[in-house]
ZAMARGU-4260 file (C-alpha; in steps of 0.2 Angstrom, whole numbers, plus 5000, padded with zeros to 4 digits):
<rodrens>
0) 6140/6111/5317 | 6147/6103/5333 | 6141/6107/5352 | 6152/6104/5368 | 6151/6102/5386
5) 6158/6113/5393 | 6152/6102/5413 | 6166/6098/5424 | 6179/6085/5425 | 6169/6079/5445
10) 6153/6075/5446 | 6139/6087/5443 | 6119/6086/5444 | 6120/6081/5425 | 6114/6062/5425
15) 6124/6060/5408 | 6142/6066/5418 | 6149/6048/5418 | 6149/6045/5399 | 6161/6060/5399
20) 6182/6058/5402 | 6193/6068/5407 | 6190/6086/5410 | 6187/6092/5394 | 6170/6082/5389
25) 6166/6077/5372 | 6165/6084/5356 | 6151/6078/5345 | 6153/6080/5326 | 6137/6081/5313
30) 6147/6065/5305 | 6144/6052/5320 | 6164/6055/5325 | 6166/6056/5343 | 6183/6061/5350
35) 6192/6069/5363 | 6197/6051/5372 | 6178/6043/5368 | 6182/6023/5362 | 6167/6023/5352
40) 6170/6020/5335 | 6163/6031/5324 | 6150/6022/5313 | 6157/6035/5298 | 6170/6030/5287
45) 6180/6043/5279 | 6188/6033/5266 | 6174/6027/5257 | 6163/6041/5263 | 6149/6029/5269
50) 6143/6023/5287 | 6144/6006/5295 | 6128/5997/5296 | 6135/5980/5299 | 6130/5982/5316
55) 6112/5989/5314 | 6097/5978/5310 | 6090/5985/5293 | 6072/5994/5292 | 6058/5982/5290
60) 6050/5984/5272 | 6033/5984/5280 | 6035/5999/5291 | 6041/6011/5275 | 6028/6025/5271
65) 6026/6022/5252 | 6009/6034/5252 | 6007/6043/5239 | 5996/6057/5250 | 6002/6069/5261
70) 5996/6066/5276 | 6005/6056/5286 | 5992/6052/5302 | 5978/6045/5290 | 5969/6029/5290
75) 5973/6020/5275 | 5961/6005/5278 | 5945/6000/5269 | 5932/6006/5278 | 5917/5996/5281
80) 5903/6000/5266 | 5886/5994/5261 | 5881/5981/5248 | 5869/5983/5236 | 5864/5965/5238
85) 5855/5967/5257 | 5848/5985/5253 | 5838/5976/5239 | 5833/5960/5248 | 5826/5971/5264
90) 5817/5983/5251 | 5808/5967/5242 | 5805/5962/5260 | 5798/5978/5266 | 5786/5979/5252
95) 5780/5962/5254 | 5774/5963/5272 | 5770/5980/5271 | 5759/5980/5257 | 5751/5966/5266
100) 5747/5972/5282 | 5743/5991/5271 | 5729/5981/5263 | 5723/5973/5278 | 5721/5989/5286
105) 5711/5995/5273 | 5700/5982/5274 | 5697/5984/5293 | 5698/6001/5294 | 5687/6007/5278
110) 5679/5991/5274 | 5689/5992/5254 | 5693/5977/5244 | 5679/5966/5253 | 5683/5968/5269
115) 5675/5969/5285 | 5676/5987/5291 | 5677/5992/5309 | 5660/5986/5312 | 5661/5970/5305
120) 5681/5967/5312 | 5675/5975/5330 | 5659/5958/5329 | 5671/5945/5325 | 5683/5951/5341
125) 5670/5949/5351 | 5662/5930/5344 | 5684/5929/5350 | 5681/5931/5366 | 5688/5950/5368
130) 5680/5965/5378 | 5681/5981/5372 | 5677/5976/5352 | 5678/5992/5346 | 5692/5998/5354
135) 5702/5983/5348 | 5696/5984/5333 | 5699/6001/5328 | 5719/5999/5336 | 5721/5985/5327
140) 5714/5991/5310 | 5724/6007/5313 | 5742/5998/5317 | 5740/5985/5303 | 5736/6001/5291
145) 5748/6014/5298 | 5762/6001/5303 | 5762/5993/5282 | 5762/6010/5275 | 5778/6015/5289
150) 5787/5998/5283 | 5784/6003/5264 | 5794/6019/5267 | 5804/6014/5278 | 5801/6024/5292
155) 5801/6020/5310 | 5805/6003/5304 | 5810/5993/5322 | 5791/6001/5331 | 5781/5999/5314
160) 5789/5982/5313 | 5787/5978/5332 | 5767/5983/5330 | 5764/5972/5317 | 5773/5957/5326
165) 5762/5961/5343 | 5747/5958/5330 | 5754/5941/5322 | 5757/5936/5340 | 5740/5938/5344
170) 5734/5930/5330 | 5744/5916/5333 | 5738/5913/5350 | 5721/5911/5345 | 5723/5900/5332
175) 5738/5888/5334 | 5728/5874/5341 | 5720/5875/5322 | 5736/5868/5317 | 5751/5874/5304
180) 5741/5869/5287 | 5726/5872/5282 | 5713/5887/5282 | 5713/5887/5302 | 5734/5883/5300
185) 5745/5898/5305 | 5756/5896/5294 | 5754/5911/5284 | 5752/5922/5301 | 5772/5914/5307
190) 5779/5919/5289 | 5771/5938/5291 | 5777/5935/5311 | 5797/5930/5305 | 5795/5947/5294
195) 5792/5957/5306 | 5805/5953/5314 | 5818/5953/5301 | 5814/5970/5299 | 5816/5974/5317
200) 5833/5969/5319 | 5840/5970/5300 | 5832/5988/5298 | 5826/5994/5282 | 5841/5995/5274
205) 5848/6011/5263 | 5833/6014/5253 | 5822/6020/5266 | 5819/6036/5276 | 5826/6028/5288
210) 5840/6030/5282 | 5857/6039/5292 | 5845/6041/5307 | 5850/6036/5326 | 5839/6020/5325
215) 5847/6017/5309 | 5863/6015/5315 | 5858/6006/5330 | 5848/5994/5323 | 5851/5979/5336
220) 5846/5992/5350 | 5832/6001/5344 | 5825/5981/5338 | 5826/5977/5358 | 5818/5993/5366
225) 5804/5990/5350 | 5801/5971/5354 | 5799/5976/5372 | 5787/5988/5370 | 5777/5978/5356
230) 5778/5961/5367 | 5770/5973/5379 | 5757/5978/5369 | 5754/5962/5364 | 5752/5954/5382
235) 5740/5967/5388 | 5730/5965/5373 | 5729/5945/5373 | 5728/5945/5393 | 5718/5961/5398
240) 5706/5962/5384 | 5702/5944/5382
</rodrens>
Protein backbone atom coordinates (compact mmCIF):
# COMPACT_ATOMS: atom_id res chain seq x y z
CA UNK A 1 0.00 0.00 0.00
CA UNK A 2 1.59 3.28 -0.73
CA UNK A 3 0.15 7.01 -0.06
CA UNK A 4 1.06 10.18 -2.04
CA UNK A 5 0.93 13.87 -1.87
CA UNK A 6 -0.66 15.07 -3.99
CA UNK A 7 0.46 19.25 -2.46
CA UNK A 8 1.95 21.43 -4.85
CA UNK A 9 5.34 22.00 -6.27
CA UNK A 10 5.31 26.12 -4.35
CA UNK A 11 4.95 26.34 -1.00
CA UNK A 12 1.75 25.52 0.83
CA UNK A 13 0.64 25.75 4.62
CA UNK A 14 2.09 22.00 5.06
CA UNK A 15 5.27 22.54 7.38
CA UNK A 16 6.52 19.15 5.70
CA UNK A 17 6.55 21.00 1.87
CA UNK A 18 10.36 21.32 1.91
CA UNK A 19 11.26 17.70 2.19
CA UNK A 20 9.18 17.40 -1.10
CA UNK A 21 11.06 18.03 -4.81
CA UNK A 22 9.86 18.62 -7.72
CA UNK A 23 6.14 18.99 -8.49
CA UNK A 24 5.11 15.58 -8.21
CA UNK A 25 5.93 14.79 -4.23
CA UNK A 26 7.06 11.63 -2.99
CA UNK A 27 6.03 8.23 -3.17
CA UNK A 28 6.25 6.17 -0.07
CA UNK A 29 6.49 2.34 -0.26
CA UNK A 30 5.50 -0.28 2.75
CA UNK A 31 9.33 -1.43 1.97
CA UNK A 32 11.15 1.71 3.21
CA UNK A 33 11.98 2.72 -0.77
CA UNK A 34 11.56 6.30 -1.22
CA UNK A 35 11.56 7.58 -4.84
CA UNK A 36 10.52 9.86 -7.22
CA UNK A 37 13.94 12.21 -6.97
CA UNK A 38 14.20 11.52 -2.96
CA UNK A 39 18.44 10.78 -2.28
CA UNK A 40 17.51 8.79 0.56
CA UNK A 41 18.63 5.52 0.38
CA UNK A 42 16.39 3.04 1.12
CA UNK A 43 17.44 0.97 4.19
CA UNK A 44 15.75 -2.30 2.25
CA UNK A 45 17.76 -4.36 0.24
CA UNK A 46 16.15 -6.15 -2.63
CA UNK A 47 18.78 -8.60 -3.32
CA UNK A 48 19.26 -10.29 -0.18
CA UNK A 49 15.71 -9.30 1.00
CA UNK A 50 16.88 -7.93 4.36
CA UNK A 51 17.25 -4.15 5.77
CA UNK A 52 20.35 -2.27 6.65
CA UNK A 53 20.79 -1.77 10.22
CA UNK A 54 24.55 -0.76 10.10
CA UNK A 55 23.37 2.62 10.64
CA UNK A 56 20.91 1.97 13.70
CA UNK A 57 22.12 1.49 17.25
CA UNK A 58 20.51 -2.15 18.22
CA UNK A 59 17.69 -2.51 21.09
CA UNK A 60 19.00 -2.56 24.41
CA UNK A 61 18.38 -6.27 25.96
CA UNK A 62 17.21 -4.60 29.12
CA UNK A 63 14.33 -2.68 27.63
CA UNK A 64 12.67 -6.16 25.82
CA UNK A 65 9.39 -7.35 27.32
CA UNK A 66 10.05 -11.01 28.12
CA UNK A 67 6.77 -11.31 30.41
CA UNK A 68 5.13 -13.93 30.36
CA UNK A 69 1.62 -12.04 31.48
CA UNK A 70 -0.39 -10.08 29.34
CA UNK A 71 -0.62 -7.06 30.60
CA UNK A 72 1.71 -4.95 29.55
CA UNK A 73 1.19 -1.75 32.06
CA UNK A 74 1.74 -3.97 35.28
CA UNK A 75 4.19 -3.55 37.98
CA UNK A 76 6.45 -6.38 38.00
CA UNK A 77 8.29 -5.40 41.15
CA UNK A 78 8.46 -7.12 44.76
CA UNK A 79 6.12 -5.29 46.64
CA UNK A 80 6.92 -4.58 50.10
CA UNK A 81 5.57 -7.64 52.49
CA UNK A 82 5.70 -8.36 56.32
CA UNK A 83 7.98 -10.77 58.17
CA UNK A 84 7.13 -13.19 60.34
CA UNK A 85 10.01 -12.29 62.53
CA UNK A 86 8.66 -8.72 63.89
CA UNK A 87 4.87 -9.73 63.97
CA UNK A 88 6.11 -12.45 66.72
CA UNK A 89 8.57 -10.29 68.65
CA UNK A 90 5.79 -7.41 68.94
CA UNK A 91 3.26 -10.19 69.94
CA UNK A 92 5.86 -11.65 72.88
CA UNK A 93 6.21 -7.86 73.66
CA UNK A 94 2.62 -7.03 73.74
CA UNK A 95 1.87 -9.88 76.13
CA UNK A 96 4.54 -9.11 78.45
CA UNK A 97 3.55 -5.45 79.28
CA UNK A 98 0.13 -6.03 78.95
CA UNK A 99 -0.37 -8.94 81.14
CA UNK A 100 1.62 -6.73 83.53
CA UNK A 101 -0.18 -3.70 83.58
CA UNK A 102 -3.72 -6.24 83.27
CA UNK A 103 -2.68 -7.67 86.60
CA UNK A 104 -1.87 -4.53 88.17
CA UNK A 105 -5.14 -3.17 87.33
CA UNK A 106 -6.67 -5.89 89.01
CA UNK A 107 -5.12 -5.51 91.97
CA UNK A 108 -5.90 -1.79 92.19
CA UNK A 109 -9.15 -1.86 90.86
CA UNK A 110 -10.70 -5.13 92.64
CA UNK A 111 -8.11 -5.59 95.33
CA UNK A 112 -7.23 -9.55 93.49
CA UNK A 113 -4.08 -11.24 93.82
CA UNK A 114 -3.10 -9.23 97.08
CA UNK A 115 -3.41 -6.09 96.05
CA UNK A 116 -4.53 -2.93 97.49
CA UNK A 117 -7.96 -2.16 95.91
CA UNK A 118 -9.22 1.38 95.35
CA UNK A 119 -9.38 2.10 98.84
CA UNK A 120 -6.07 0.91 99.71
CA UNK A 121 -4.23 2.45 96.23
CA UNK A 122 -6.48 5.87 96.61
CA UNK A 123 -4.39 6.12 100.72
CA UNK A 124 -1.19 5.58 99.42
CA UNK A 125 -1.82 8.54 96.64
CA UNK A 126 -2.43 10.69 99.22
CA UNK A 127 0.71 9.59 101.91
CA UNK A 128 2.27 10.82 97.95
CA UNK A 129 1.38 13.98 98.19
CA UNK A 130 -1.80 13.95 95.55
CA UNK A 131 -5.31 15.57 95.90
CA UNK A 132 -8.20 13.98 94.74
CA UNK A 133 -7.01 10.27 95.94
CA UNK A 134 -9.93 8.68 94.76
CA UNK A 135 -10.22 10.10 91.70
CA UNK A 136 -6.65 9.32 90.83
CA UNK A 137 -6.92 6.17 92.07
CA UNK A 138 -9.66 4.98 90.29
CA UNK A 139 -8.20 6.44 86.75
CA UNK A 140 -5.16 4.99 87.26
CA UNK A 141 -6.50 1.41 88.46
CA UNK A 142 -8.78 1.67 85.34
CA UNK A 143 -6.03 2.77 82.54
CA UNK A 144 -3.51 0.21 83.86
CA UNK A 145 -6.46 -2.60 83.71
CA UNK A 146 -8.27 -1.36 80.40
CA UNK A 147 -4.97 -0.13 78.70
CA UNK A 148 -2.98 -4.11 79.49
CA UNK A 149 -6.15 -5.94 78.33
CA UNK A 150 -6.18 -3.21 74.99
CA UNK A 151 -2.22 -4.10 74.38
CA UNK A 152 -3.00 -8.03 74.82
CA UNK A 153 -5.35 -7.76 71.87
CA UNK A 154 -4.13 -5.35 70.19
CA UNK A 155 -6.34 -2.94 69.85
CA UNK A 156 -6.08 0.84 70.10
CA UNK A 157 -2.38 -0.07 70.49
CA UNK A 158 -0.64 3.73 70.03
CA UNK A 159 -3.50 5.38 72.97
CA UNK A 160 -3.56 2.11 75.08
CA UNK A 161 0.26 2.23 74.86
CA UNK A 162 0.43 6.13 75.26
CA UNK A 163 -1.88 5.60 78.81
CA UNK A 164 0.39 3.25 80.18
CA UNK A 165 3.44 5.45 79.47
CA UNK A 166 1.76 8.66 81.11
CA UNK A 167 1.58 6.18 84.30
CA UNK A 168 5.30 4.96 84.05
CA UNK A 169 6.08 8.70 83.81
CA UNK A 170 4.52 9.43 86.78
CA UNK A 171 5.83 6.87 88.58
CA UNK A 172 9.07 7.64 87.52
CA UNK A 173 9.01 11.12 88.76
CA UNK A 174 8.25 10.10 92.10
CA UNK A 175 10.76 7.81 92.70
CA UNK A 176 13.84 8.51 90.53
CA UNK A 177 15.63 10.12 93.42
CA UNK A 178 15.31 6.46 95.01
CA UNK A 179 17.87 5.46 92.45
CA UNK A 180 17.96 2.83 89.39
CA UNK A 181 18.62 -0.41 91.79
CA UNK A 182 17.19 -1.50 94.33
CA UNK A 183 13.52 -1.72 95.84
CA UNK A 184 12.96 2.08 95.66
CA UNK A 185 15.20 1.74 92.07
CA UNK A 186 13.04 2.59 88.74
CA UNK A 187 14.43 0.33 86.99
CA UNK A 188 11.79 -2.02 86.46
CA UNK A 189 9.29 1.10 85.93
CA UNK A 190 11.91 2.43 82.63
CA UNK A 191 11.83 -1.22 81.14
CA UNK A 192 7.68 -1.24 81.49
CA UNK A 193 8.32 2.90 80.23
CA UNK A 194 10.66 1.78 77.01
CA UNK A 195 7.59 -0.89 76.16
CA UNK A 196 5.21 1.37 76.11
CA UNK A 197 6.65 3.12 73.69
CA UNK A 198 7.86 0.54 71.35
CA UNK A 199 4.48 -0.36 71.16
CA UNK A 200 3.42 3.22 70.27
CA UNK A 201 5.50 3.70 67.30
CA UNK A 202 6.17 -0.16 66.16
CA UNK A 203 2.41 -0.82 66.48
CA UNK A 204 1.17 -4.16 67.31
CA UNK A 205 2.24 -5.93 64.52
CA UNK A 206 -0.24 -8.42 62.22
CA UNK A 207 -1.53 -10.47 64.97
CA UNK A 208 -3.65 -7.94 66.56
CA UNK A 209 -7.05 -6.34 65.86
CA UNK A 210 -5.39 -3.76 65.06
CA UNK A 211 -4.61 -4.95 62.25
CA UNK A 212 -5.37 -3.24 58.27
CA UNK A 213 -6.93 -0.34 60.41
CA UNK A 214 -6.02 3.51 59.53
CA UNK A 215 -3.70 3.69 62.74
CA UNK A 216 -2.39 0.67 61.62
CA UNK A 217 -0.98 1.83 58.61
CA UNK A 218 0.14 4.94 60.13
CA UNK A 219 1.85 3.96 62.85
CA UNK A 220 4.65 6.83 63.13
CA UNK A 221 1.52 9.34 63.13
CA UNK A 222 -1.05 7.97 65.21
CA UNK A 223 2.32 7.09 67.91
CA UNK A 224 2.76 11.21 67.90
CA UNK A 225 -0.85 12.49 68.31
CA UNK A 226 -1.08 9.43 71.19
CA UNK A 227 2.29 10.55 72.95
CA UNK A 228 0.73 14.02 72.94
CA UNK A 229 -2.12 13.48 74.36
CA UNK A 230 -0.66 10.80 76.97
CA UNK A 231 2.39 13.36 77.86
CA UNK A 232 -0.68 15.52 78.40
CA UNK A 233 -2.42 13.37 80.69
CA UNK A 234 0.51 12.88 82.41
CA UNK A 235 1.55 16.58 83.04
CA UNK A 236 -1.84 17.41 84.55
CA UNK A 237 -1.87 14.51 86.62
CA UNK A 238 1.84 14.98 88.04
CA UNK A 239 1.49 18.92 88.13
CA UNK A 240 -2.38 19.72 88.83
CA UNK A 241 -3.15 16.87 91.19
CA UNK A 242 0.01 16.83 93.16
Amino acid sequence: MATHDKGSAGSSAFSDDSFYSGGGGAHHFDDGTIRAGSDVTSPYDSTTKSFDTTAYTPLDVSTVDNRDDDDLFADDRKKFGWTAGPDLGLLGLRAVLGGIFLLHGLQKVFGLFGGPGINGFAQSLEKMGYREPTVLAWVTGVTELAGGGLIVLGLFTPLAAAGLLAVMANVIALKYKGGFFGPNGVELELALAGMAFTALFAGPGRAALDYNRSWFRHPLAAGFIALVLGAGGAAVTFFVFR
